[in-house]
C-alpha positions as CSV (number, residue, x, y, z in Angstrom):
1,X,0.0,0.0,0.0
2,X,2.7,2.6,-1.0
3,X,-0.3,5.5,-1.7
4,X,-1.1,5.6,2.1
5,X,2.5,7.5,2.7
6,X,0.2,10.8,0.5
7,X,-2.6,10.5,3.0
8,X,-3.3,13.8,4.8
9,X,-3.2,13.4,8.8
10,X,-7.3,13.5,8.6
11,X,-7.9,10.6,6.0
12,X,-8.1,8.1,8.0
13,X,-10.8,9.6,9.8
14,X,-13.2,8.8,7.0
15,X,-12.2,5.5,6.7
16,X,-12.8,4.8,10.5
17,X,-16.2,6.5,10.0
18,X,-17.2,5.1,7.1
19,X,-16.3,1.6,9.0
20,X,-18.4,2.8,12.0
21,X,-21.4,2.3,10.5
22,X,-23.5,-0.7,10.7
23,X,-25.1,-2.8,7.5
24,X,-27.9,-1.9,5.5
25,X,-30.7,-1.0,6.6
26,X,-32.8,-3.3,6.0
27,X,-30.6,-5.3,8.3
28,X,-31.3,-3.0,10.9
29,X,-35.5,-2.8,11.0
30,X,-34.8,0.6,9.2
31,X,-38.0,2.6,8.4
32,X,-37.7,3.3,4.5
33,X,-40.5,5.9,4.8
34,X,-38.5,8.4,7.0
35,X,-36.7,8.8,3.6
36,X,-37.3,11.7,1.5
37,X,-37.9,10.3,-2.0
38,X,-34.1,10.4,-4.3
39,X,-33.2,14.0,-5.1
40,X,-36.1,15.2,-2.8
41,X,-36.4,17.3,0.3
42,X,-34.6,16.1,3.3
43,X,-35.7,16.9,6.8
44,X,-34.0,20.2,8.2
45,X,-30.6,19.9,10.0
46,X,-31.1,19.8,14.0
47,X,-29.6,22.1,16.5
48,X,-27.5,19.2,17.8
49,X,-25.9,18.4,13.8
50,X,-24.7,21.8,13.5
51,X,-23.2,22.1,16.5
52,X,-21.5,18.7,16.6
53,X,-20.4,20.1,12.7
54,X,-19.0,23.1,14.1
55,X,-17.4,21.7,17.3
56,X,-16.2,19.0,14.8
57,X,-14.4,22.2,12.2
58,X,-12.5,23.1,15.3
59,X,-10.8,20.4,16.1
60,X,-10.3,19.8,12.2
61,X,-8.3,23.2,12.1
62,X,-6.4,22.1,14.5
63,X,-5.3,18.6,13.2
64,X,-5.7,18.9,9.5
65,X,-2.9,20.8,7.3
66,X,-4.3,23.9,6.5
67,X,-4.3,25.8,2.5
68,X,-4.2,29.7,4.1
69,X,-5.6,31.5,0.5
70,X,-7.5,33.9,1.2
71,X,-8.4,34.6,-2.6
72,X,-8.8,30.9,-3.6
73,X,-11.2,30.7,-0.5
74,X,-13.3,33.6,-1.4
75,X,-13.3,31.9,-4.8
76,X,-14.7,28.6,-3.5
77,X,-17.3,30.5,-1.1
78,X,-18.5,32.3,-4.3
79,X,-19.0,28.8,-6.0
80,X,-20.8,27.4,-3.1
81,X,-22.8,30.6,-2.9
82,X,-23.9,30.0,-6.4
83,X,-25.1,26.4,-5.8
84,X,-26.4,26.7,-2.4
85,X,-30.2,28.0,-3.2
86,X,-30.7,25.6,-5.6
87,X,-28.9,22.4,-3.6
88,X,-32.2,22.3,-0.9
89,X,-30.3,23.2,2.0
90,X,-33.3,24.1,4.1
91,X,-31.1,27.4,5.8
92,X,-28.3,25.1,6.7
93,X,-25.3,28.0,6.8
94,X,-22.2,27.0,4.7
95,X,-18.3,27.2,5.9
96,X,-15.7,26.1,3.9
97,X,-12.1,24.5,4.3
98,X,-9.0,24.0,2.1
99,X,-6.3,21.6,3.0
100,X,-3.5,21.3,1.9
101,X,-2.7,18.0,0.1
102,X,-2.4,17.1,-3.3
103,X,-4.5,13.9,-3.0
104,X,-7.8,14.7,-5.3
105,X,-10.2,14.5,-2.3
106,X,-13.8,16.7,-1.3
107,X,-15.7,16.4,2.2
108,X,-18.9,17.9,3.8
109,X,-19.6,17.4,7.5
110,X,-22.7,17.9,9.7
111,X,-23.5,21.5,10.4
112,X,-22.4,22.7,6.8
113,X,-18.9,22.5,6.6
114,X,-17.4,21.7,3.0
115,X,-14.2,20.8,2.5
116,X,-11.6,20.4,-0.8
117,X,-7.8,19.5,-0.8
118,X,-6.0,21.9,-3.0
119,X,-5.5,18.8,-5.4
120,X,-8.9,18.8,-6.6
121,X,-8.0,21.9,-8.4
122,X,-5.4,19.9,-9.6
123,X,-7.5,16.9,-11.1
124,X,-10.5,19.0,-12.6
125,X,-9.7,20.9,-15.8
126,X,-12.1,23.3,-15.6
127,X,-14.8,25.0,-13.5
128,X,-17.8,22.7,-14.6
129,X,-16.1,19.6,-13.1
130,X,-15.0,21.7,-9.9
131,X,-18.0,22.6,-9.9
132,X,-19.7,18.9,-10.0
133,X,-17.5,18.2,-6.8
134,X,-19.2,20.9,-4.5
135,X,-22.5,19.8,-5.7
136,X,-22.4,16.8,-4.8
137,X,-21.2,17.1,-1.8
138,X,-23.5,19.8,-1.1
139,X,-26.2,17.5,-2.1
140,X,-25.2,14.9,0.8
141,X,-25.4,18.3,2.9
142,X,-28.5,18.3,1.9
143,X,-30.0,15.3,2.5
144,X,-28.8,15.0,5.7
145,X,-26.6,11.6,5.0
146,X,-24.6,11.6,8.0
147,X,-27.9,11.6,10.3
148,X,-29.7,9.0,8.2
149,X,-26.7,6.8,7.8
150,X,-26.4,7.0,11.7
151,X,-30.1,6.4,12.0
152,X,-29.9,3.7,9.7
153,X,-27.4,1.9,12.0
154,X,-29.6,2.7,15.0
155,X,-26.9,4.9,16.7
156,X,-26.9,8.8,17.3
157,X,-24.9,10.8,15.1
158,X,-22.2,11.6,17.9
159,X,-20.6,7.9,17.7
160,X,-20.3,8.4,14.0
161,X,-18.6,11.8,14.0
162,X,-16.3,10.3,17.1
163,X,-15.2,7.8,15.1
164,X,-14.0,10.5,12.5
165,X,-12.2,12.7,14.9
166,X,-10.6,9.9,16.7
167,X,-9.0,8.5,13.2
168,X,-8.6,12.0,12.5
169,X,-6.0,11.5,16.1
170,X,-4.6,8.4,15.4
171,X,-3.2,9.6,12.4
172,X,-1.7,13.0,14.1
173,X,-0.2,10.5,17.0
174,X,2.8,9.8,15.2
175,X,1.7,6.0,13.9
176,X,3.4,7.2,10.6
177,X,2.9,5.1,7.4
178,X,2.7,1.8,9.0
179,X,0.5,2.5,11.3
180,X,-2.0,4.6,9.0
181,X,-1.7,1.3,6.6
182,X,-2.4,-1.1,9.2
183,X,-5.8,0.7,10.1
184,X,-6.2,1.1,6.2
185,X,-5.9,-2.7,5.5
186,X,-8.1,-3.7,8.6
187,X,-11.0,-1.8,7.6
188,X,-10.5,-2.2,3.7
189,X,-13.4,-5.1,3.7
190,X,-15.7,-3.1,5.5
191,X,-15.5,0.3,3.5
192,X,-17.5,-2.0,0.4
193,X,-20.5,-2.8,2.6
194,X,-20.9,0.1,5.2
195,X,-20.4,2.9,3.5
196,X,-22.0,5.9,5.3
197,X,-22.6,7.1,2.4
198,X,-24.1,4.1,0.5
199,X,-25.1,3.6,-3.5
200,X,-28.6,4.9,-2.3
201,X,-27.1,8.0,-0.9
202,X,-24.5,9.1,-3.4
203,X,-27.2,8.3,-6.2
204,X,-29.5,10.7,-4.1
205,X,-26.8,13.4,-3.9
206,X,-25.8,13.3,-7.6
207,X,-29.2,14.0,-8.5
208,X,-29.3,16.9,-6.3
209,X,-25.6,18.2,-7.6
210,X,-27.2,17.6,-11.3
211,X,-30.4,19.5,-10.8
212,X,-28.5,22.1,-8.6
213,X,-25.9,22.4,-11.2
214,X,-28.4,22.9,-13.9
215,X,-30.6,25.5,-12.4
216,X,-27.3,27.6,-11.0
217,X,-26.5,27.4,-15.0
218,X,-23.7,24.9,-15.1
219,X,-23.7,22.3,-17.9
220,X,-25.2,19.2,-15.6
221,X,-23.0,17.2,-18.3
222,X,-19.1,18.6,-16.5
223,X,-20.1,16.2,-13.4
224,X,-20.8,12.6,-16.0
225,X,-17.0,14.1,-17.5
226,X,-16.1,13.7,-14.0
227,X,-17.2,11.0,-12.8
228,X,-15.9,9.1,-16.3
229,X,-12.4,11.1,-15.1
230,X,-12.5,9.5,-11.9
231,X,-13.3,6.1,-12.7
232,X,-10.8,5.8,-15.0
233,X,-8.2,6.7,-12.3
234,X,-9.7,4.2,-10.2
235,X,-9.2,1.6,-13.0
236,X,-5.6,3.2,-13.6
237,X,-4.6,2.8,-9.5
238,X,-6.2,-0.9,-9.2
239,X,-6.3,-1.2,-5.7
240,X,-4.9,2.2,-4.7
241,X,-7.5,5.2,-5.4
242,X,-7.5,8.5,-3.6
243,X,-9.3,8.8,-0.8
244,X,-12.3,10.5,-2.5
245,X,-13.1,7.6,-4.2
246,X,-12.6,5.1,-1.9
247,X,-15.7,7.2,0.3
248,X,-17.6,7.8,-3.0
249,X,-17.0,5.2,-5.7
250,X,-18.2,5.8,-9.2
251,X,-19.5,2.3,-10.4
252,X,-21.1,2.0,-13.9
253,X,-24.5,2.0,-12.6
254,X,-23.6,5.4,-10.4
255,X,-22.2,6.9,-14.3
256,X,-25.0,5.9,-16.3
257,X,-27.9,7.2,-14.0
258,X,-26.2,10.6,-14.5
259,X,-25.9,10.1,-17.7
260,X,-29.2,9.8,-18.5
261,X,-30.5,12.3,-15.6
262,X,-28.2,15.5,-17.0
263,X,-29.3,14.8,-20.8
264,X,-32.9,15.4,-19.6
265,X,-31.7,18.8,-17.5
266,X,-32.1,22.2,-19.6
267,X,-29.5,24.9,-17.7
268,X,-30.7,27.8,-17.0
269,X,-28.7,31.1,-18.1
270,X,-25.6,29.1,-18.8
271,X,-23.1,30.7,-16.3
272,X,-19.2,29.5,-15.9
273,X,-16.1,31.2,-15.9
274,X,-13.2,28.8,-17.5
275,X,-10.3,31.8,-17.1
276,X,-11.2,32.2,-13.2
277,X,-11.1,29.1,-12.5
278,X,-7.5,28.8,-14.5
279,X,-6.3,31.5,-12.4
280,X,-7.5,30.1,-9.0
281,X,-6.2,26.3,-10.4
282,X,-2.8,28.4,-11.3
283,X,-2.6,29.1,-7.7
284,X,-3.2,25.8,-6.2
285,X,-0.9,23.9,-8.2
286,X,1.8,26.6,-7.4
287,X,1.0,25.7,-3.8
288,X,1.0,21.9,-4.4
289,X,4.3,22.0,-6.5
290,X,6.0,25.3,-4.3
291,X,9.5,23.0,-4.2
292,X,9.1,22.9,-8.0
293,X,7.5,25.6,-9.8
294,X,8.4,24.5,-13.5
295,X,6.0,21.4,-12.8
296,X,3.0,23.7,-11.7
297,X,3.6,25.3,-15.2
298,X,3.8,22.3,-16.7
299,X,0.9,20.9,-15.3
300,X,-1.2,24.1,-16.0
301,X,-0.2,24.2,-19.8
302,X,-1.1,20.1,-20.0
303,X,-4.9,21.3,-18.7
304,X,-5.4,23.6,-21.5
305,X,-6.0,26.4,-19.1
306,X,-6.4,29.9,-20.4
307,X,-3.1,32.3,-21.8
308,X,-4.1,34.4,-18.8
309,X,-3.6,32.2,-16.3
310,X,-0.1,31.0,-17.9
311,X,0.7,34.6,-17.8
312,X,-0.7,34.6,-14.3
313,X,0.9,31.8,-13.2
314,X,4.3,33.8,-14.5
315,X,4.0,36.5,-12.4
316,X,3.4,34.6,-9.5
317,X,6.7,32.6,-9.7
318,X,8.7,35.6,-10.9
319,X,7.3,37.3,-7.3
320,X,8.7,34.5,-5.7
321,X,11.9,34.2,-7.4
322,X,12.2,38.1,-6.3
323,X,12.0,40.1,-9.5
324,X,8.9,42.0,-8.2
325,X,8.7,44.9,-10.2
326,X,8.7,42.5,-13.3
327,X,5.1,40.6,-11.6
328,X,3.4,43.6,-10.5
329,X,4.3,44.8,-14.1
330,X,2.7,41.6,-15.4
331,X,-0.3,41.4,-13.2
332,X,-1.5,44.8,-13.4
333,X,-1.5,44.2,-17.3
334,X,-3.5,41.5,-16.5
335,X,-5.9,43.4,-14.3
336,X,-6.1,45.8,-17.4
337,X,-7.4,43.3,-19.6
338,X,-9.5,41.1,-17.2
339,X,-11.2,44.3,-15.0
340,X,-13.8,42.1,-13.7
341,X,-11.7,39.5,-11.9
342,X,-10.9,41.2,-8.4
343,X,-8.4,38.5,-7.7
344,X,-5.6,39.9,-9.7
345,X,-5.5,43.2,-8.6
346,X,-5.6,41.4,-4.9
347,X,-2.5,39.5,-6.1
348,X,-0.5,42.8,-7.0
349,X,-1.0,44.0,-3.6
350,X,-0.2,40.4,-1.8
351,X,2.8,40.5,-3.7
352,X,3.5,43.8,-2.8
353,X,3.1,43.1,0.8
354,X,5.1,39.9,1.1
355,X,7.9,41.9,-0.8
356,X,7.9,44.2,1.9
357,X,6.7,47.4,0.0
358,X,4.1,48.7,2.2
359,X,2.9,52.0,1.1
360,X,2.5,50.2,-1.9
361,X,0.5,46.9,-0.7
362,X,-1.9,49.9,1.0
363,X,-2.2,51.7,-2.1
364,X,-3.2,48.9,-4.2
365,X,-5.3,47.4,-2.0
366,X,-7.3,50.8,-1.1
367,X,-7.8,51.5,-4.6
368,X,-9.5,48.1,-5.3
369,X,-11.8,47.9,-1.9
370,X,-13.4,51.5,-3.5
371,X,-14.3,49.5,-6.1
372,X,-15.8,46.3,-4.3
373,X,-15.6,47.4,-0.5
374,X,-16.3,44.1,0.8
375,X,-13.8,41.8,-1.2
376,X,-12.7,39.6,2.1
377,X,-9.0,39.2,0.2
378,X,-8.2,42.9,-0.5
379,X,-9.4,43.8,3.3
380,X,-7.4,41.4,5.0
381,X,-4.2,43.0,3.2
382,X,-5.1,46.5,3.7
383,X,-4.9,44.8,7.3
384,X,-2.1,43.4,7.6
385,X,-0.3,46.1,5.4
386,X,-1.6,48.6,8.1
387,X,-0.6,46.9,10.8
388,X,3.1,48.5,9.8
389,X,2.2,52.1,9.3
390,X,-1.8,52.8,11.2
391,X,-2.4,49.5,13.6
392,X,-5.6,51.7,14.5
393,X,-6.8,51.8,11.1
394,X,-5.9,48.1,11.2
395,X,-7.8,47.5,14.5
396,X,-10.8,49.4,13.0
397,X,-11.2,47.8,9.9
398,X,-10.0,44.1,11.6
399,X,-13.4,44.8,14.1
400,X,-16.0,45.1,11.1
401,X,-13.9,42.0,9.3
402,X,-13.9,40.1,12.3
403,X,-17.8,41.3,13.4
404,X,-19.1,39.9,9.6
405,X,-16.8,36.7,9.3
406,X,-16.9,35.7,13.0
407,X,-15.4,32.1,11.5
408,X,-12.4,33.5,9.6
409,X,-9.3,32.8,12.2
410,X,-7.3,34.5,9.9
411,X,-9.1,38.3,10.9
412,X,-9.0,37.4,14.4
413,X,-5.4,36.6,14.8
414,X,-4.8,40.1,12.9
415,X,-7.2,41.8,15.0
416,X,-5.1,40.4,17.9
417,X,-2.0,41.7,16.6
418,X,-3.8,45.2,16.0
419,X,-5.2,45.3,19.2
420,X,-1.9,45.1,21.0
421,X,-0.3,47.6,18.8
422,X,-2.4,50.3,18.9
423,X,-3.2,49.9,22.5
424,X,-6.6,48.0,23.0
425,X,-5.4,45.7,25.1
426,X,-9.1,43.7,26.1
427,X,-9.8,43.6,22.9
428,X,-6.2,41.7,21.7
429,X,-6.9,39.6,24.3
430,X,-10.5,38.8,23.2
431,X,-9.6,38.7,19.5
432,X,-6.5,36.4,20.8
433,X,-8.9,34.2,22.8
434,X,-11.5,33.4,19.3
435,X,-8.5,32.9,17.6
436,X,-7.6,29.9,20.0
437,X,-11.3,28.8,20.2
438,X,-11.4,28.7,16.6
439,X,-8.4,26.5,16.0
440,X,-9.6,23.8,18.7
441,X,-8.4,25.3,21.7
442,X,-10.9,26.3,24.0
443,X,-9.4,25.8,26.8
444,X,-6.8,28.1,26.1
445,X,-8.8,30.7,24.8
446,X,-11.5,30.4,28.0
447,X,-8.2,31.3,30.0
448,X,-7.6,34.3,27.7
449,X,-10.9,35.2,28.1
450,X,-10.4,35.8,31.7
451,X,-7.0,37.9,30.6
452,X,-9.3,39.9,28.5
453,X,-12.0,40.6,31.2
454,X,-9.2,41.8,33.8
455,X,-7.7,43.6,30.7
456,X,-11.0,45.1,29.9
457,X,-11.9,46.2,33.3
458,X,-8.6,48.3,34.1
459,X,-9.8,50.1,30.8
460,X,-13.2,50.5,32.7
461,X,-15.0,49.5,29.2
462,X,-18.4,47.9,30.6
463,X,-19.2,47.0,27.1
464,X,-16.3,45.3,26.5
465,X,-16.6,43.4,30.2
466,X,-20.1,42.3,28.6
467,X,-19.3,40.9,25.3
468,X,-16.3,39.1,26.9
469,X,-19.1,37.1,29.8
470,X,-21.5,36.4,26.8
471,X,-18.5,35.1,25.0
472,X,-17.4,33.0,27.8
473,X,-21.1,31.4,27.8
474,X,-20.3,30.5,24.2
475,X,-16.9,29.2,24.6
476,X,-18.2,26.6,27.8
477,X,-20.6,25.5,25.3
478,X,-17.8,24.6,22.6
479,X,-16.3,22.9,25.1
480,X,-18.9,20.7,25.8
481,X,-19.0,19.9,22.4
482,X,-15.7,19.3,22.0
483,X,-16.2,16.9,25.0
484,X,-17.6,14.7,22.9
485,X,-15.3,13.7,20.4
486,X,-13.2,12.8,23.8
């Protein structure tokens, strides 16, 4: 089993859940009429789901190797964005993660957390078979397939998301290769027959990517490509697949059904934007291949992707070969010719920045957030950028960031930094306490908490004193969520 050495630290977690769950249902006594009907409505996510999701993201920040991209991540919450009113979520609010791992793999999680690996990027060609990916996963989401597979088995949904976080552990513990493959190998006979998500459930959630897909305006027929994409890796790989496939297998049965469902689909305002996705795929394979940059080139050119995003792709290793002037010369003729795509200016001024040039990484940045104020990548620049020449300016802008993405760790580790600097000292520590909460430590950032309420009171701000006991509440009860993945 030489593929398990590529295995991110949180693979195996899927495995152990998808082992965790018992036979079909009709094994079980199951009730086939608290099914919704394939592709139909599913009942509405419980409190308890999205908190267990939540509490679940928390501790997957913490294990799981993380893809920071701000601009790739904005990218992928436009996409789901897109799909979500059409992919019957019944209100279910959507969070997304990136790892990154090269391994072509795609999650969702109780609670509405979807997940890619930056080498799904790397396996689709273009934005209609991304696209397919998030779909389907949304349309698990949906459905509610974690519940009703736990239902099915006659447990709660806790044991089944315990099982995930404690493979999720073992992995982390240092078992290395061996020990991952051992785990692998013991479960390998069960994956077949207890899938969590079982041939009734991925059939459901491909007709609700395919429908969602079609009425969002994306050709329903990029997700069949994929599917015939990924089976033929499968075949390739024998007995060595990515993880993706080894939780959602794409049997001939499974192709043919969407086959025939996305021939009968009619898209509605056919909508996809090959060149942005090139650009964002540009990115990601410069992260996947960052110790060889001539293979990310390669690898874009083999895809067929846009002379923009080779162009793109340029610039970007010409920044980090340190000839700045000649990328910012490059992507500003970019942003010239492409003025609706807000990630290349961004890129100038993250270039800027992480050259050092300051002034100019504000400038940039400044002159683009006039244009779309609230483009997430562009602000948390301008932060960071300020945090060199106006940490208030910084701490202002970091408090609205931080108040409208209260699940972005990245804003509240800047804000923390602000904070300090420009002499708000209960609210570093408050901003330093979300930050631990969010990345799975709440027990640290409880004790901060009580940092930021002493802190808070020598400032005599009762408001302050207020939010920090309401946050505290909050923080107890992510605790206790946490608790039970123990």
């Amino acid at each position: 089993m030489s593929h398990v050495r590529f295995l991110p630290r949180w693979a195996l977690a899927f495995t152990l859940l998808l082992a965790s769950v018992a036979p079909p249902a009709q094994s079980q006594g199951f009730d086939n009429s608290r099914l919704p009907s394939l592709g139909g409505a599913a009942p509405s996510v419980s409190n308890e789901e999205y908190r267990l999701g939540r509490a679940w993201l928390r501790q997957f920040r913490a294990q799981a190797p993380q893809w920071q991209d701000a601009i790739v991540n904005d990218y992928l919450d436009g996409l789901v964005a897109r799909l979500a009113p059409y992919s019957q979520l019944g209100g279910i609010s959507t969070i997304t993660v990136m790892v990154d791992h090269r391994a072509l793999n795609a999650f969702a999680v109780p609670g509405g957390v979807v997940g890619i690996n930056s080498g799904l990027f790397a396996f689709a060609d273009d934005e209609g078979a991304f696209v397919s990916v998030l779909a389907h996963e949304l349309g698990h989401l949906s459905q509610r397939h974690y519940a009703r597979g736990s239902d099915r088995a006659g447990q709660t949904q806790l044991p089944a998301m315990a099982g995930m976080l404690a493979g999720m552990l073992i992995a982390a513990s240092g078992g290395g290769d061996a020990g991952i493959a051992a785990a692998m190998g013991s479960q390998a006979a069960l994956i077949q027959d207890q899938l969590s998500y079982s041939r009734r459930f991925e059939q459901e959630a491909d007709r609700v990517g395919l429908q969602a897909m079609a009425n969002a305006g994306y050709d329903p027929q990029a997700m069949v490509r994929m599917f015939a994409a990924m089976q033929r890796m499968a075949r390739l790989q024998g007995g060595a697949p990515p993880e993706f496939l080894l939780t959602h297998p794409v049997s001939d049965s499974r192709l043919s059904d969407a086959q025939g469902r996305a021939a009968q689909l009619a898209v509605a305002d056919s909508y996809q934007s090959d060149t942005l996705y090139d650009l964002m795929r540009a990115r990601a394979l410069l992260s996947i291949y960052h110790n060889d940059p001539g293979q990310a080139r390669s690898r874009l050119a083999q895809g067929g992707a846009d002379e923009a995003a080779q162009r793109y792709l340029d610039a970007l290793i010409a920044a980090r070969s340190g000839q700045v002037d000649t990328a910012l010369q490059a992507l500003d003729q970019l942003a010239a010719e492409n003025p609706d795509y807000a990630m290349l200016p961004a890129s100038a001024a993250e270039v800027a920045l992480q050259a050092n040039r300051t002034d100019d990484a504000i400038d940039r940045a400044r002159r683009w957030l006039r244009f779309m104020p609230n483009y997430l990548p562009a602000q948390l620049i301008l932060a960071e950028a300020q945090l060199q020449r106006d940490p208030q300016a910084a701490f202002d802008a970091l408090r609205r960031v931080t108040d409208r993405y209260p699940e972005n760790p990245q804003g509240f580790n800047l804000l923390a930094t602000a904070a300090g600097r420009s002499g708000h000292d209960g609210w570093g520590h408050l901003a330093q306490a979300e930050y631990l909460q969010l990345t799975g430590r709440v027990d640290r950032g409880i004790q901060q908490l009580a940092i930021a309420k002493s802190a808070a009171q020598q400032e005599n701000d009762t408001s302050l004193v207020a939010l920090i006991d309401q946050r505290r509440e909050a923080f107890v009860d992510y605790r206790e969520a946490l608790s039970s993945f123990n």
